[in-house]
N, C-alpha and C positions, 0 to 999 in steps of 0.2 A: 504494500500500500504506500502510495506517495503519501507524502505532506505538500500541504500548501502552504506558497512562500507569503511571509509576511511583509509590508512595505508599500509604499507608493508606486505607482505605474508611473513612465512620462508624462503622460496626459494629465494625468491629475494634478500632477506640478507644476504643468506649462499652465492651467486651467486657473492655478491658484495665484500662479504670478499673476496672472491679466488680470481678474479680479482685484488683488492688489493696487498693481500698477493704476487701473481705472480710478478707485480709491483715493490714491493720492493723487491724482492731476485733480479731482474735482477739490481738493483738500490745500495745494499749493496755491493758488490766486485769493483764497480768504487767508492765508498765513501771510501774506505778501502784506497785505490789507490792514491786518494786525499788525505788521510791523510797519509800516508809515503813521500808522494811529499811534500807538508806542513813540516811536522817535517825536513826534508831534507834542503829545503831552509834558513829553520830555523836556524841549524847547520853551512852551511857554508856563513851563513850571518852573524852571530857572529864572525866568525873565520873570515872574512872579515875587519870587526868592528875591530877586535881585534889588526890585521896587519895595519890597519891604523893606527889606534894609537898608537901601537907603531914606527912605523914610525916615525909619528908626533915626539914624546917625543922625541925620538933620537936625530933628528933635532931640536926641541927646547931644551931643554939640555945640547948639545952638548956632550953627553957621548952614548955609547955602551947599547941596550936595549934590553934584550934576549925575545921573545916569547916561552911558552914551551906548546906546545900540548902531549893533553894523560895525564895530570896532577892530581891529586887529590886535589894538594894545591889549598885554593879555595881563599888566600889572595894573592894582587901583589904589589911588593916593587917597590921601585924607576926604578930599573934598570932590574926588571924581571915582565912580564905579562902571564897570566893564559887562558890555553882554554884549553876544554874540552867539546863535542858532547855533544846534547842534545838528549833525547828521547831514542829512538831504533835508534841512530845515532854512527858508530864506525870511526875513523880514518884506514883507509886502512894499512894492514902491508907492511911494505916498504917504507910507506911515510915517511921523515924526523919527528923529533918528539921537535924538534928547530928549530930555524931562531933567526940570530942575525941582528939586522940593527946598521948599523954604523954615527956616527953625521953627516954626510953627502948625509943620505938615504938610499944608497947601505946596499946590502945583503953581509955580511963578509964571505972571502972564497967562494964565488959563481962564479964556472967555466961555467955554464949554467942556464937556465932556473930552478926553482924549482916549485915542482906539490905539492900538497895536495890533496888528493884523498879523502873522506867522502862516506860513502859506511852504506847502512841501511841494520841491521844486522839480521833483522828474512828472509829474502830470498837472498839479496844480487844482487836484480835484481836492481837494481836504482843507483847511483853515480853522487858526483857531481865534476869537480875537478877543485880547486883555484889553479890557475900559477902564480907567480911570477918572474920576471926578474932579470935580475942580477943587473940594475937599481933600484930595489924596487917596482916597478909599480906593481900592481896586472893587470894583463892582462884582465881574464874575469874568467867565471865559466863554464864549459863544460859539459853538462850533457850525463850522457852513462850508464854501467853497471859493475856492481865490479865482475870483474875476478880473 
Protein backbone atom coordinates (compact mmCIF):
# COMPACT_ATOMS: atom_id res chain seq x y z
CA UNK A 1 0.00 0.00 0.00
CA UNK A 2 1.33 3.44 -0.81
CA UNK A 3 1.15 6.40 1.28
CA UNK A 4 0.10 9.63 0.28
CA UNK A 5 2.47 12.40 0.14
CA UNK A 6 1.85 15.39 2.29
CA UNK A 7 2.49 19.04 1.04
CA UNK A 8 1.53 21.65 -1.36
CA UNK A 9 1.06 21.10 -5.08
CA UNK A 10 2.60 24.05 -7.43
CA UNK A 11 -0.78 25.32 -8.15
CA UNK A 12 -1.72 25.83 -4.87
CA UNK A 13 1.26 28.08 -4.23
CA UNK A 14 1.31 29.99 -7.47
CA UNK A 15 -2.62 30.31 -6.50
CA UNK A 16 -1.69 31.62 -3.04
CA UNK A 17 0.88 34.03 -4.39
CA UNK A 18 -1.72 35.96 -6.67
CA UNK A 19 -4.01 36.00 -4.16
CA UNK A 20 -1.55 37.72 -2.04
CA UNK A 21 0.03 39.79 -4.46
CA UNK A 22 -3.80 41.03 -5.46
CA UNK A 23 -3.94 41.99 -1.74
CA UNK A 24 -1.32 44.06 -1.45
CA UNK A 25 -1.57 46.25 -4.73
CA UNK A 26 -5.16 47.15 -3.60
CA UNK A 27 -3.21 47.65 0.15
CA UNK A 28 -0.15 49.88 -1.32
CA UNK A 29 -1.87 53.24 -2.64
CA UNK A 30 -3.84 53.73 0.90
CA UNK A 31 -0.30 53.15 2.66
CA UNK A 32 1.15 55.63 0.24
CA UNK A 33 -1.80 57.95 1.59
CA UNK A 34 -1.13 57.24 5.06
CA UNK A 35 2.14 58.23 4.61
CA UNK A 36 1.60 61.92 3.06
CA UNK A 37 -1.18 62.28 5.87
CA UNK A 38 1.78 61.21 8.45
CA UNK A 39 4.44 63.45 7.03
CA UNK A 40 1.61 66.36 6.97
CA UNK A 41 0.76 66.24 10.51
CA UNK A 42 4.16 66.13 11.05
CA UNK A 43 4.97 69.57 9.42
CA UNK A 44 2.30 71.41 10.94
CA UNK A 45 2.69 70.08 14.38
CA UNK A 46 6.07 71.52 14.43
CA UNK A 47 5.02 74.61 13.08
CA UNK A 48 2.57 74.60 15.95
CA UNK A 49 5.23 73.79 18.59
CA UNK A 50 7.20 76.40 17.17
CA UNK A 51 4.26 79.22 17.49
CA UNK A 52 3.85 78.23 20.98
CA UNK A 53 6.88 78.83 21.97
CA UNK A 54 7.50 81.41 20.71
CA UNK A 55 4.65 82.89 22.05
CA UNK A 56 5.65 81.70 25.24
CA UNK A 57 9.38 83.43 25.08
CA UNK A 58 7.71 86.70 24.20
CA UNK A 59 5.62 86.72 27.07
CA UNK A 60 8.31 85.50 29.31
CA UNK A 61 10.99 87.82 28.19
CA UNK A 62 9.01 90.47 27.79
CA UNK A 63 10.75 91.48 24.23
CA UNK A 64 9.40 91.00 20.60
CA UNK A 65 10.10 87.24 19.08
CA UNK A 66 10.14 86.86 15.39
CA UNK A 67 9.03 83.35 13.84
CA UNK A 68 10.56 83.00 10.38
CA UNK A 69 9.20 80.15 8.03
CA UNK A 70 10.73 78.87 4.68
CA UNK A 71 14.03 79.31 6.55
CA UNK A 72 17.29 77.47 5.97
CA UNK A 73 18.86 78.96 9.00
CA UNK A 74 18.79 75.93 11.11
CA UNK A 75 20.15 77.82 14.42
CA UNK A 76 17.53 80.35 16.79
CA UNK A 77 18.66 83.27 18.69
CA UNK A 78 17.04 84.91 21.49
CA UNK A 79 14.72 86.81 19.79
CA UNK A 80 14.28 84.83 16.29
CA UNK A 81 12.82 81.17 15.96
CA UNK A 82 13.28 78.75 12.94
CA UNK A 83 10.70 76.44 11.00
CA UNK A 84 10.97 74.87 8.04
CA UNK A 85 8.56 71.79 6.48
CA UNK A 86 9.54 68.53 6.82
CA UNK A 87 9.60 65.66 4.40
CA UNK A 88 7.69 66.28 0.88
CA UNK A 89 6.03 69.17 3.11
CA UNK A 90 6.07 72.92 1.21
CA UNK A 91 4.62 76.11 2.96
CA UNK A 92 1.81 77.29 0.51
CA UNK A 93 2.91 80.43 -1.70
CA UNK A 94 1.15 83.21 -0.40
CA UNK A 95 1.29 82.38 3.05
CA UNK A 96 3.13 84.96 5.34
CA UNK A 97 6.66 83.71 5.68
CA UNK A 98 6.99 85.64 9.51
CA UNK A 99 4.86 86.32 12.44
CA UNK A 100 6.06 88.53 15.15
CA UNK A 101 4.56 88.02 18.75
CA UNK A 102 4.72 90.90 20.94
CA UNK A 103 5.58 90.60 25.06
CA UNK A 104 2.10 90.62 25.42
CA UNK A 105 1.17 87.80 23.19
CA UNK A 106 -0.53 89.56 20.39
CA UNK A 107 0.57 89.05 16.72
CA UNK A 108 2.23 92.69 15.63
CA UNK A 109 0.59 94.44 12.98
CA UNK A 110 -2.34 91.89 12.78
CA UNK A 111 -5.40 93.53 11.15
CA UNK A 112 -7.06 89.96 10.96
CA UNK A 113 -6.87 86.58 11.32
CA UNK A 114 -3.42 84.95 9.97
CA UNK A 115 -3.42 81.21 7.99
CA UNK A 116 -0.55 79.11 7.31
CA UNK A 117 -1.30 76.98 4.66
CA UNK A 118 1.23 73.46 4.59
CA UNK A 119 0.49 71.90 1.23
CA UNK A 120 2.46 68.37 0.36
CA UNK A 121 4.21 68.95 -2.60
CA UNK A 122 4.54 65.63 -5.11
CA UNK A 123 0.52 66.11 -5.86
CA UNK A 124 -0.74 68.93 -3.99
CA UNK A 125 -3.98 67.04 -3.19
CA UNK A 126 -3.75 67.32 0.85
CA UNK A 127 -3.20 70.70 3.03
CA UNK A 128 -3.37 71.53 6.27
CA UNK A 129 -3.97 75.05 7.43
CA UNK A 130 -2.69 76.63 11.05
CA UNK A 131 -4.84 80.14 11.83
CA UNK A 132 -3.87 82.20 14.11
CA UNK A 133 -5.65 85.22 15.66
CA UNK A 134 -4.98 88.46 16.08
CA UNK A 135 -4.83 87.49 19.99
CA UNK A 136 -2.02 84.93 19.35
CA UNK A 137 -4.30 81.81 19.99
CA UNK A 138 -3.75 79.25 17.36
CA UNK A 139 -7.26 78.47 16.59
CA UNK A 140 -7.18 74.83 15.02
CA UNK A 141 -5.77 73.12 11.96
CA UNK A 142 -8.09 72.68 8.88
CA UNK A 143 -7.44 70.19 6.62
CA UNK A 144 -8.46 70.48 2.73
CA UNK A 145 -6.54 70.71 -0.58
CA UNK A 146 -3.80 73.12 -1.99
CA UNK A 147 -5.16 75.05 -4.61
Amino acid sequence: MRRKEQGFTLIELMVTIAVMAIIAMMAAPSMSQLLLKQNLNKSSQELISVLNQARANAALDRREITVQLNTSAVTNTVTQLNWMPSGKAILKSGSPTSLVFLPTGLVKNATSDTSFTICEKTSGSLSKTVEISKMGTIQQIVEGTCS
